[in-house]
C-alpha positions as CSV (number, residue, x, y, z in Angstrom):
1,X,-4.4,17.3,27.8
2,X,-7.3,14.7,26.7
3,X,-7.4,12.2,24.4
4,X,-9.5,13.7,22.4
5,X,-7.1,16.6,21.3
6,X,-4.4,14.8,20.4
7,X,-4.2,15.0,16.4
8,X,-3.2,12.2,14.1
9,X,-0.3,14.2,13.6
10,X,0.9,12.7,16.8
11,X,1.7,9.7,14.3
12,X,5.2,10.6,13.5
13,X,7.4,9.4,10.6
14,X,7.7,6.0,8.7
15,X,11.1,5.5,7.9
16,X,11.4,7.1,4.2
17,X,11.5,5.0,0.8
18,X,14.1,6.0,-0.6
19,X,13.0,4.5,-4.5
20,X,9.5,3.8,-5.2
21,X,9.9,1.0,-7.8
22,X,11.3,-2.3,-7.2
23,X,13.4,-1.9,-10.7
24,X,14.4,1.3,-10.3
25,X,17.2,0.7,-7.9
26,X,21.2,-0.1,-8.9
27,X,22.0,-2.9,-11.1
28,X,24.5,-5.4,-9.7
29,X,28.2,-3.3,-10.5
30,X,30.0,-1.9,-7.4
31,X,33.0,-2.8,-5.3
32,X,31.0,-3.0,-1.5
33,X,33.4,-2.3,1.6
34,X,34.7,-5.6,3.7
35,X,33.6,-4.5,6.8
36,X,31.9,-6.4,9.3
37,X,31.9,-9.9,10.6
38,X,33.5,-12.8,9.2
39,X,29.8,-14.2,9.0
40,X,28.4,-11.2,7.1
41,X,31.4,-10.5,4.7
42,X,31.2,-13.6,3.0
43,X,27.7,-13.5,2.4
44,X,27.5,-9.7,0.9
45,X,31.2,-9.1,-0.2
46,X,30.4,-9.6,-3.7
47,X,26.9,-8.2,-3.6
48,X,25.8,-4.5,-4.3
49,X,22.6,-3.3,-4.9
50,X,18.8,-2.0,-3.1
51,X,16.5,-3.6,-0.9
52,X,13.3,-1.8,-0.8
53,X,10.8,-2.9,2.0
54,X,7.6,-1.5,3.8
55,X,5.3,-2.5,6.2
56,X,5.1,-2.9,9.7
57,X,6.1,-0.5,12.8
58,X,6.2,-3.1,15.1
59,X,9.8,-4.8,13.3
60,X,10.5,-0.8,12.0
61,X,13.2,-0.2,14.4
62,X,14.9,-3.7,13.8
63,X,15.3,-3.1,9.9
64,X,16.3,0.5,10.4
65,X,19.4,-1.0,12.6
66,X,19.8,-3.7,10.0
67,X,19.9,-1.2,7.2
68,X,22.4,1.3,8.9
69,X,25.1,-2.4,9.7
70,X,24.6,-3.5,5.9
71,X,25.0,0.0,4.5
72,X,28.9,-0.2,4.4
73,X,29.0,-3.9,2.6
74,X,26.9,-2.6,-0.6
75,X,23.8,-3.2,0.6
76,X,21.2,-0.4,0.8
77,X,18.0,-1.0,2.4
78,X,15.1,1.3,2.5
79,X,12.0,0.4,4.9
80,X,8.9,2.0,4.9
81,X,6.8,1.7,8.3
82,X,3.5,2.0,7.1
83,X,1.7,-1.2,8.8
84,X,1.5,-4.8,8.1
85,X,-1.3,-4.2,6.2
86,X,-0.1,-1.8,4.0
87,X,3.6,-3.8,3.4
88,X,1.5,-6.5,2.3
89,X,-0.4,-4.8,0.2
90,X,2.8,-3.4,-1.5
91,X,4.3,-6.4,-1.8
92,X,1.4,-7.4,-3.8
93,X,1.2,-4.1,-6.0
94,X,5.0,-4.7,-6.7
95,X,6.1,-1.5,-4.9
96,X,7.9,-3.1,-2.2
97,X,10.5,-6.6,-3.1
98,X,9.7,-7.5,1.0
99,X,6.8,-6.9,3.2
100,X,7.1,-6.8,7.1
101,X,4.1,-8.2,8.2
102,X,3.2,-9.9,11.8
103,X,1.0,-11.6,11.8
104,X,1.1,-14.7,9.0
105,X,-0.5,-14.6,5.5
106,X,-4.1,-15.5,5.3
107,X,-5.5,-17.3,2.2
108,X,-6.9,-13.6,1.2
109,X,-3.8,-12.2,1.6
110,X,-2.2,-15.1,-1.0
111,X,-4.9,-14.4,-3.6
112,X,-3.6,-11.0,-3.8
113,X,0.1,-12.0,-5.2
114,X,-0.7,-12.4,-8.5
115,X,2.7,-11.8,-9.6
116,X,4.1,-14.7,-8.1
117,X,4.5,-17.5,-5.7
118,X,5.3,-15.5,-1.9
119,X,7.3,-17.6,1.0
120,X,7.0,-16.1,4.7
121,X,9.8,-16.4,6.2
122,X,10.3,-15.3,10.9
123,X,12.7,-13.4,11.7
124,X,12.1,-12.2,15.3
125,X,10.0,-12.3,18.6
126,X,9.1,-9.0,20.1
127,X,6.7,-7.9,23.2
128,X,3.3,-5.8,22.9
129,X,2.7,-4.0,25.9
130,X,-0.1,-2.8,27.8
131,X,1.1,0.1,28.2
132,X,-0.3,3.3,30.9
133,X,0.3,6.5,31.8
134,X,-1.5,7.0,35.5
135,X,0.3,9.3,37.5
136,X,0.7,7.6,40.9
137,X,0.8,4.5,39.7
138,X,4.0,2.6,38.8
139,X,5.1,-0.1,36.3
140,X,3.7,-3.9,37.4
141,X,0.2,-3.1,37.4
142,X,-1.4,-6.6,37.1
143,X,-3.5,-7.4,35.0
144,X,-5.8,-10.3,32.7
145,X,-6.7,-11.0,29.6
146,X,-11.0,-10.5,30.4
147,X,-9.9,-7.2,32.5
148,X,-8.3,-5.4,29.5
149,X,-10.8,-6.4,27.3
150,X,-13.1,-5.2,29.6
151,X,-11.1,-1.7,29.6
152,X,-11.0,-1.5,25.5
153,X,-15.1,-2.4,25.6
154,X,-15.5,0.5,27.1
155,X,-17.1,-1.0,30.1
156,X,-14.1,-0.8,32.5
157,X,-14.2,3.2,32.7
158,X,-12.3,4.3,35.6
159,X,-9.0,3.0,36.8
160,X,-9.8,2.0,40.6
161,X,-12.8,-0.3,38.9
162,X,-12.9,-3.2,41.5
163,X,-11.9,-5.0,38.7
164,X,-8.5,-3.3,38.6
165,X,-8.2,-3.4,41.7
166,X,-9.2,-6.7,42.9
167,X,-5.8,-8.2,40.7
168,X,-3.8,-5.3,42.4
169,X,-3.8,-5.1,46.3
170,X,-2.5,-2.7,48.0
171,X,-2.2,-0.3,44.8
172,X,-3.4,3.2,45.6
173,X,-5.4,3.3,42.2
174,X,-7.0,6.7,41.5
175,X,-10.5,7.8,40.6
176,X,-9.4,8.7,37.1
177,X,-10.7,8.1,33.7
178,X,-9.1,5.1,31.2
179,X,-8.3,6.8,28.0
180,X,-8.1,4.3,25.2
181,X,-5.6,4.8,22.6
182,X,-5.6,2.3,19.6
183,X,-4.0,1.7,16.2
184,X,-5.8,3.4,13.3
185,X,-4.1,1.9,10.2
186,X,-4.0,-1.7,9.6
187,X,-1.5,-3.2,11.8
188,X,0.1,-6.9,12.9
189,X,0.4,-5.5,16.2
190,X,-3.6,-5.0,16.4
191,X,-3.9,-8.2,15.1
192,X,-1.8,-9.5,17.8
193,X,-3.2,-7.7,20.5
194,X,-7.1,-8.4,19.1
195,X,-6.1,-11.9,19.2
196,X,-5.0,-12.2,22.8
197,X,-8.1,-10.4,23.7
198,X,-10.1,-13.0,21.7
199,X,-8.6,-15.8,23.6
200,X,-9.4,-14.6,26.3
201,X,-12.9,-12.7,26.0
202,X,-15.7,-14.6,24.7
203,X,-17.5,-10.6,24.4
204,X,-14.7,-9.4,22.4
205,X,-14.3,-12.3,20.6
206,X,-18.0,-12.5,19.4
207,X,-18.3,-8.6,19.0
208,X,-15.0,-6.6,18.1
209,X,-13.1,-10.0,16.5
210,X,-9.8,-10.3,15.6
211,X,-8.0,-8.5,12.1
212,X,-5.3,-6.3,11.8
213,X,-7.8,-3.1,12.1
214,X,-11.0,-3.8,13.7
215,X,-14.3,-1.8,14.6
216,X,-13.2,-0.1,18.9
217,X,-15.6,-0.2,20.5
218,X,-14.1,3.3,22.3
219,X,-11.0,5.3,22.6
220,X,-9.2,6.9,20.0
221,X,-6.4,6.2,17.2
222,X,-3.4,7.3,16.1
223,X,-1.1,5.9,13.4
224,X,1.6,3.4,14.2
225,X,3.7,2.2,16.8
226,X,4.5,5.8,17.3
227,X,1.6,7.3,16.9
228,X,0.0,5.6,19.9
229,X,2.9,6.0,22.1
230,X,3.4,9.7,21.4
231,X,-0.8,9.8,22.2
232,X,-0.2,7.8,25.5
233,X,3.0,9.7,26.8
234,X,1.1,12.9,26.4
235,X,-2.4,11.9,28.0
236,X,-2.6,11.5,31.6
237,X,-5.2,8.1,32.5
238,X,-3.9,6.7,28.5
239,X,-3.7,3.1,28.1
240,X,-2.8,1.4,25.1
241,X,-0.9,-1.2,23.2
242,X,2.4,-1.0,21.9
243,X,5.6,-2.9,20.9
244,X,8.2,-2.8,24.0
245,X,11.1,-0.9,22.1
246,X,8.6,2.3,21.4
247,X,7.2,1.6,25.6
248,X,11.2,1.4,26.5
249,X,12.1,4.2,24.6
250,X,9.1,6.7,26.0
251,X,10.0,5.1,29.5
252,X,6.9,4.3,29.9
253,X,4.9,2.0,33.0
254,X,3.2,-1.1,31.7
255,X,1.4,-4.2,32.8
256,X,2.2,-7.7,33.9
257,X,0.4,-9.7,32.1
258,X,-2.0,-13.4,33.5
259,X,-0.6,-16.2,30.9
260,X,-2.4,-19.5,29.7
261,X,-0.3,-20.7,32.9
262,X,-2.2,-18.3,35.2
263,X,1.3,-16.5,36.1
264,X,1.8,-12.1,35.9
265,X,4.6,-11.9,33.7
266,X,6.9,-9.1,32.7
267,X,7.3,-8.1,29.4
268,X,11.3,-8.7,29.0
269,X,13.7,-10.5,27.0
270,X,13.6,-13.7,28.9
271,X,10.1,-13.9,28.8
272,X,9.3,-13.2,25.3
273,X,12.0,-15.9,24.0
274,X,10.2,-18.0,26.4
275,X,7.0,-17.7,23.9
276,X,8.8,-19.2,21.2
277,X,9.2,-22.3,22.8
278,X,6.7,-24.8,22.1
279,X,4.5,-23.5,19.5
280,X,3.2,-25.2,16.5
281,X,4.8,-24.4,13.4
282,X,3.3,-25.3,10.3
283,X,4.8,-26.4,6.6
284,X,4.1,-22.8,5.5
285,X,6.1,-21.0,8.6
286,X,3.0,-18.9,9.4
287,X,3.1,-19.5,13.4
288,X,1.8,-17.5,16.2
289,X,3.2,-16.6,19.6
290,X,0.3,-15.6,20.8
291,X,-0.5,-16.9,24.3
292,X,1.5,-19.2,23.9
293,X,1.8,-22.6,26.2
294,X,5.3,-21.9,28.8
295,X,5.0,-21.3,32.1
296,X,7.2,-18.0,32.1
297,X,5.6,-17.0,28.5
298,X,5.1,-13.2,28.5
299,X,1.3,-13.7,26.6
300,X,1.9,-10.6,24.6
301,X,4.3,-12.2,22.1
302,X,4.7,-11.2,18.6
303,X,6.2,-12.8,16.0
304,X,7.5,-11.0,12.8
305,X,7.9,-12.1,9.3
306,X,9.6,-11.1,5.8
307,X,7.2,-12.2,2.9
308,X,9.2,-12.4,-0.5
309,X,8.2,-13.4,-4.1
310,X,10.3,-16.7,-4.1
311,X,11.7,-15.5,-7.7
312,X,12.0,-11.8,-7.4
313,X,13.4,-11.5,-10.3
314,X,10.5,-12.7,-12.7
315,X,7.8,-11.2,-10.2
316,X,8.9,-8.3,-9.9
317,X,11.8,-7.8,-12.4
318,X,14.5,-7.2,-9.9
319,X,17.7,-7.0,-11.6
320,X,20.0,-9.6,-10.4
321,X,22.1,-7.1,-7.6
322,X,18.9,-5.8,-6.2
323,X,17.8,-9.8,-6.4
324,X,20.8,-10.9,-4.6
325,X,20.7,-7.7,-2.0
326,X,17.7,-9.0,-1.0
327,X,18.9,-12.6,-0.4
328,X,22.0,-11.0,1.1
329,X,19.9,-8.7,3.4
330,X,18.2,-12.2,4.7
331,X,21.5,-14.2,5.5
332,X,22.2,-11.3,7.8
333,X,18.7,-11.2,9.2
334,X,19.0,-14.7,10.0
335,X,23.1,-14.8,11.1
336,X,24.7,-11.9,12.5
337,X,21.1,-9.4,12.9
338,X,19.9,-12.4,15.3
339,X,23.1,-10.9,17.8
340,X,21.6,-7.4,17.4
341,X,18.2,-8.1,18.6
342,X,18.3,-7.9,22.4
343,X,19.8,-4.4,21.9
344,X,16.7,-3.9,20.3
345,X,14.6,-5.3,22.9
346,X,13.4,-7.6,20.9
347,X,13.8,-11.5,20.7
348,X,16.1,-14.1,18.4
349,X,14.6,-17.2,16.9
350,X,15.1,-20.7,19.1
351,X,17.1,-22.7,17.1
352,X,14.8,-24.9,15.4
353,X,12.8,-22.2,13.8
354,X,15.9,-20.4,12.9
355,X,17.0,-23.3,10.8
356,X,13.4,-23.5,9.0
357,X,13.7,-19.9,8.5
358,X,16.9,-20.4,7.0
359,X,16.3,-23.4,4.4
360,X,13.1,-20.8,3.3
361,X,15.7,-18.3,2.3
362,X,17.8,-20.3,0.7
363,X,15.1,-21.5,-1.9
364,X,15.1,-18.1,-3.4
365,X,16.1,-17.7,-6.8
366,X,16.4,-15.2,-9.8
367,X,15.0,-16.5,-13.2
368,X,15.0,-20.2,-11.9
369,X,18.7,-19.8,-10.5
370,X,19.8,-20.0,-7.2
371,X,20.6,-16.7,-5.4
């Protein structure tokens, strides 16, 4: 099959929304279950109510697991995977009391919350892989930052390029078209791969640029996380980027990666923790992991963020269980859900920026009172 006949249907299904209005959901009345850890129970035992959420694909699978361990303590939470973008852009509109967004807020994205003042808060680290399917060719392809810029340029056309193949001795690389697959809808994780590429091509830099959707040069989209790894699992020569649970879960082959260190590194656990070690973190929160400075960095690394109204409650009229569902949906983000992560395949917070991440949720309040 080519590239060019996969549909967009081949974007398969943000997780569903299950109410549409932030102040539509249960007030705070209900008698939640005591399971779960110690941790957990005392922060959501007295708490019932909904969490609605939407935004990016790349953290999708994270809040789906968080949603499902919460479920039993009173805590509903609905996420819709529609891009950072778009969570943003809800969180803004007021349809959404939490946007999962990747990359951090730009001034233009502030002047869009009228309603309110908005804190960012991290929450997790997670890979985004090259990703290929080549038949013939196996997992540990190397490659750089200029030489996969090159590829999504359109000027690298053919997998045994010398290019390719002068990073890869030895690799039996086959005459065999590249077929670029790309996000279509405005993501975090194209703003995280765009930025790489930036850093490292001065071509790309100057004429694609970096955003969370941009102008490709060539290849073909397909909505979401998903999207592009259903695209890529079905198109023999595909390459594209994607977050490692959606590469993991296709089993698909992907790259090692040059880092600012000049090392190949695997996309793994070990390596994108490693990203999160050293990087500049400003007053605001809004970091980035991209190439970032340790030797065994994986260069890939995406960080993830919850943005909130800091007083749901008089942005976007949360009734006070929904307001303190939210909070209570947080504290586990930032206690217990840190354990769940590598299960995941995705990355906790070092210490430090947990505890920032922390003290930014506990500033929260409803009507001027602490949650």
């Amino acid at each position: 099959m080519t590239i060019r006949s996969i549909s967009s249907v081949l974007a398969a299904g943000a997780l569903a929304l299950g109410a549409a209005a932030c102040g539509s959901s249960s007030d705070d009345t209900g008698s939640p279950s005591a399971s779960g850890s110690s941790t957990t129970a005392s922060t959501t035992a007295s708490v019932s109510g909904t969490v609605n959420g939407a935004g990016s694909t790349f953290a999708a699978p994270v809040y789906q697991q968080w949603g499902a361990d919460l479920k039993g303590q009173g805590i509903t939470v609905n996420f819709q995977g529609i891009g950072s973008g778009g969570g943003v852009a809800a969180l803004a509109q007021g349809t959404a009391a939490f946007a999962g967004s990747d990359p951090a807020l730009t001034d233009d994205d502030r002047a869009t919350f009228t309603k309110g003042e908005v804190t960012q808060i991290p929450v997790f680290f997670g890979a985004i892989t090259v990703s290929y399917n080549v038949d013939g060719v196996d997992a540990g392809l190397k490659l750089d930052g200029k030489t996969v810029a090159d590829m999504f340029l359109g000027k690298i056309k053919k997998w045994n390029d010398p290019a390719i193949a002068a990073l890869n001795d030895g690799v039996d690389l086959p005459d065999k078209d590249i077929q670029i697959v790309h996000r279509s809808d405005e993501s975090g994780t194209t703003k995280g791969f765009t930025t790489f590429l930036a850093d490292e091509s001065p071509e790309w830099k100057k004429d694609v640029g970096v955003d969370k959707t941009v102008k490709w040069p060539t290849g073909t989209g397909a909505k979401g996380n998903d999207g592009v790894a259903a695209a890529i699992k079905q198109t023999d020569g595909a390459v594209g980027y994607v977050e490692q649970a959606y590469a993991l879960q296709n089993d698909f082959t992907f790259a090692d990666i040059k880092n600012k260190a000049g090392s190949f590194i695997k996309a793994d656990l070990a390596s994108t923790s490693a990203a999160g070690v050293g990087v500049d973190v400003p007053a605001d929160l809004g970091l980035s992991t991209i190439n970032a400075p340790g030797d065994t960095a994986y260069p890939i690394t995406s960080q993830t963020f919850v943005d909130v109204y800091t007083d749901p409650c008089k942005s976007l009229g949360l009734k006070e269980g929904d307001a303190k569902a939210l909070k209570g949906f947080l504290d586990y983000a930032l206690g217990d859900g840190q354990a769940t992560l590598d299960k995941l395949f995705y990355a906790k917070l070092p210490d430090e920026l947990l505890a920032k991440s922390k003290d930014a949720a506990a500033k929260l309040t409803c009507n001027g009172s602490a949650l």
